[in-house]
N, C-alpha and C positions, 0 to 999 in steps of 0.2 A: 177171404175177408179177414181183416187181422182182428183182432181183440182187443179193444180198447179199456178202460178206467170207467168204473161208475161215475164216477164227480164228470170226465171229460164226453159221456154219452150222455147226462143231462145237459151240459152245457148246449148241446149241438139243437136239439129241440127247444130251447130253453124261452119260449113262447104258450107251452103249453097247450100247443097245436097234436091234433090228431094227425099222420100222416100218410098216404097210401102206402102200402106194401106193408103196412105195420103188422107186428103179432103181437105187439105191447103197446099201451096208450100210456103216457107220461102225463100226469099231471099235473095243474100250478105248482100245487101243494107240494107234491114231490121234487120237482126240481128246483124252487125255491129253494128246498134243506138242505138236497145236495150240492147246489151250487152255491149256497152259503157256506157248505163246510168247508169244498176245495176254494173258494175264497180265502177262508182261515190259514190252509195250505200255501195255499199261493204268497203268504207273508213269511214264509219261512225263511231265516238269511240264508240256508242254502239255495234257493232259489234264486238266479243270476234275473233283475229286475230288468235291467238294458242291454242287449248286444247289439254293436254298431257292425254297420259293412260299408264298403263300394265297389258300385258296380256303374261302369262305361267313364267317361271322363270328368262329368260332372253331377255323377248322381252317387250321394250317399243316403243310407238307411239306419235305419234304428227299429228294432222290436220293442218293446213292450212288454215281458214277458207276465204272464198276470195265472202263470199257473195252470191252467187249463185249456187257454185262449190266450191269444196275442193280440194287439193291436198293431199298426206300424205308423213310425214317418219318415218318408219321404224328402229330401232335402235337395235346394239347387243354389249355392251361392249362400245368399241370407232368404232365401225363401222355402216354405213347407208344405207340405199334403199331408195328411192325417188319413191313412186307412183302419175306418174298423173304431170302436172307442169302446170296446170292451165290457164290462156288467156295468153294473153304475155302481160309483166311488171309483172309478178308474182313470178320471181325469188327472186328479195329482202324480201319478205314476207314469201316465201321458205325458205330464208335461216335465218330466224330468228326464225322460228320454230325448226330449228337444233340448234338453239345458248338455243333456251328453252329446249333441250335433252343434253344439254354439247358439242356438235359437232358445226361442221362446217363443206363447202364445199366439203376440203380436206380429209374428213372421209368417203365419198359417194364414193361407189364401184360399186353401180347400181341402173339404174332409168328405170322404166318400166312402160311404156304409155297402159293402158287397150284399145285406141280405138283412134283413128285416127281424131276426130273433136276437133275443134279449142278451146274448152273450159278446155278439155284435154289435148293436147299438142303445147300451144301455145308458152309456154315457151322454148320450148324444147332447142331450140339451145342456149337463152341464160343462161339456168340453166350448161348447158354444156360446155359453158365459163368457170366456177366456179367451178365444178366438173367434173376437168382435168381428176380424174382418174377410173374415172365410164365408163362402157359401158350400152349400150341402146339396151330395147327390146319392141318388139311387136309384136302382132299377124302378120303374116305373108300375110294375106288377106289385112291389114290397109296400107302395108308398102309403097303402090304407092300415097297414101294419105295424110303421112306425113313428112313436109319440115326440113327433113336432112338427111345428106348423108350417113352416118353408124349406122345401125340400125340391129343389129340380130333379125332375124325372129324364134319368138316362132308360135308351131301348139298345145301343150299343151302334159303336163311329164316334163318339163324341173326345174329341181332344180335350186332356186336362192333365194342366199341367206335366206334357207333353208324354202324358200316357193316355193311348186308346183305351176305350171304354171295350168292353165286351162280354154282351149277352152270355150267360153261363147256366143259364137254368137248370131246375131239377132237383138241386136241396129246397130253394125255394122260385115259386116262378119268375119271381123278380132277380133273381142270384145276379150281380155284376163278378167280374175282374178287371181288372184294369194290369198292361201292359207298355214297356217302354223297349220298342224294337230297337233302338241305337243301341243301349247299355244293355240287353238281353236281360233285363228283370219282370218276372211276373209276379204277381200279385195276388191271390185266387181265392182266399176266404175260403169256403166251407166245399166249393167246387172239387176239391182235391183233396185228400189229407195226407200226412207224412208220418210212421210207425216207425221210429228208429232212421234209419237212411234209406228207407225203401216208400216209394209214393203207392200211394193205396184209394182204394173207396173207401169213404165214411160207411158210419151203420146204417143200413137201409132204412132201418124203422124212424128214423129222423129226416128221408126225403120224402118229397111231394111226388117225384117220378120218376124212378129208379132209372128206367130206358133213357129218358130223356136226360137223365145225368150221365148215364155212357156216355150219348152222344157228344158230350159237351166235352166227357174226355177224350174224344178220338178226334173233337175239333181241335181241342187246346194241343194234342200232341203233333200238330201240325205246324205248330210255330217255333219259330230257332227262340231259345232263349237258355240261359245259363246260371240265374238265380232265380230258385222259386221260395216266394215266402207264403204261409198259409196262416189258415186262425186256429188248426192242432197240430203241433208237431213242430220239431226245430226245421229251423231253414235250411234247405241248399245252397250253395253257394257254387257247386261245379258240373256240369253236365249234366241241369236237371230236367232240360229237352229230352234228352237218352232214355229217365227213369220214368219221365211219363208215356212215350212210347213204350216202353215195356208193359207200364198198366194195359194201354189202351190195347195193345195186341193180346192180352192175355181175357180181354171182357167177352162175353158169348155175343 
């Protein structure tokens, strides 16, 4: 298990949920501070705000970088997906990621939250100010978890924006990813995390069911794919099928 950052181990709970497997219970209160301070962090100018990629013929990417947690978007042509929207106040910095892909708000057709804690969708209502014309998904397990009111409930299969949906459970029950089999990019939120260039487990005391998050790993390393982006950790961009086979052979 690798070792993460105080500021990036409250992010991960940052609902202020009790979890099983736990030995430590994280409070509102405390993760509040901490994740108000790596907020302050996360404005560092040495901290790179946007990195763009692409992957397969017509798909580009953009992270979000916000310091502790990522958000992503997604790009096809002049159209967008929004993965993930980060703590809240993370829309402006959202939406200047889009301005680094040639876009803005008005090109966003869909924004899909992997997981229901507050480092994930904290944004959500005010990114949805701003992209009038996007609808909003999420695992269907999350939906009583996060604060807004129209939200389509994925269970996983669900084509969008021509990435599958899929079921990830385990950080939380409702956990999604979403994947685009042509261009080999994953997408995986809190499912996976990434410690330097090596894929890893998250801290256990931050899931709901630790088993049941192997399992998700030894699903997920069953898929061909060659960029993984996550919500801790820089991205992969090459062989990162390989690195999560590795995890997943290494789990008991």
């Amino acid at each position: 298990m690798a070792v993460f950052s105080p500021a990036l181990l409250a992010a991960c709970g940052s609902d202020g949920s009790t979890t099983t497997g736990a030995t430590t219970t994280t409070t509102l209160a405390e993760t509040t501070t901490t994740a108000s301070t790596a907020t302050t962090e996360a404005s560092d100018e040495s901290i790179p705000e946007t990195t763009t990629g692409v992957a397969g013929d017509d798909l580009r990417w953009g992270r979000t970088n916000l310091g502790f947690v990522s958000a992503y978007v997604l790009a096809r042509g002049n159209k967008a997906a929004i993965v993930d929207t980060g703590t809240e106040g993370s829309a402006d910095a959202i939406g200047r990621t889009l301005v680094s892909l040639g876009l803005t708000y008005n090109d966003v057709d869909h924004l899909v939250l992997t997981h229901r804690h507050g480092d994930h969708a904290g944004s959500t209502g005010a990114v949805m100010e701003q992209a009038v014309n996007a609808t909003v998904y999420a695992g269907e397990a999350d939906l009583s978890g996060i604060d807004y009111d129209t939200i389509t409930g994925l269970t996983g299969g669900e084509d969008i924006f021509g990435f599958e949906a899929l079921a990830t459970p385990g950080h939380t029950d409702g956990h999604m990813a979403v994947i685009d089999h042509a261009a080999g990019l994953l997408v995986a939120g809190d499912a996976i995390f990434i410690d330097g260039d090596e894929v890893v487990e998250g801290p256990e005391r931050f899931f709901t069911d630790v088993a049941q998050s192997r399992d998700t790993i030894r699903e997920l390393a069953q898929l061909s794919f060659n960029t993984l982006l996550v919500g801790h950790g820089e991205p992969i961009e090459n062989g990162a099928d390989a690195a999560l086979v590795a995890l997943a052979n290494s789990l008991a």
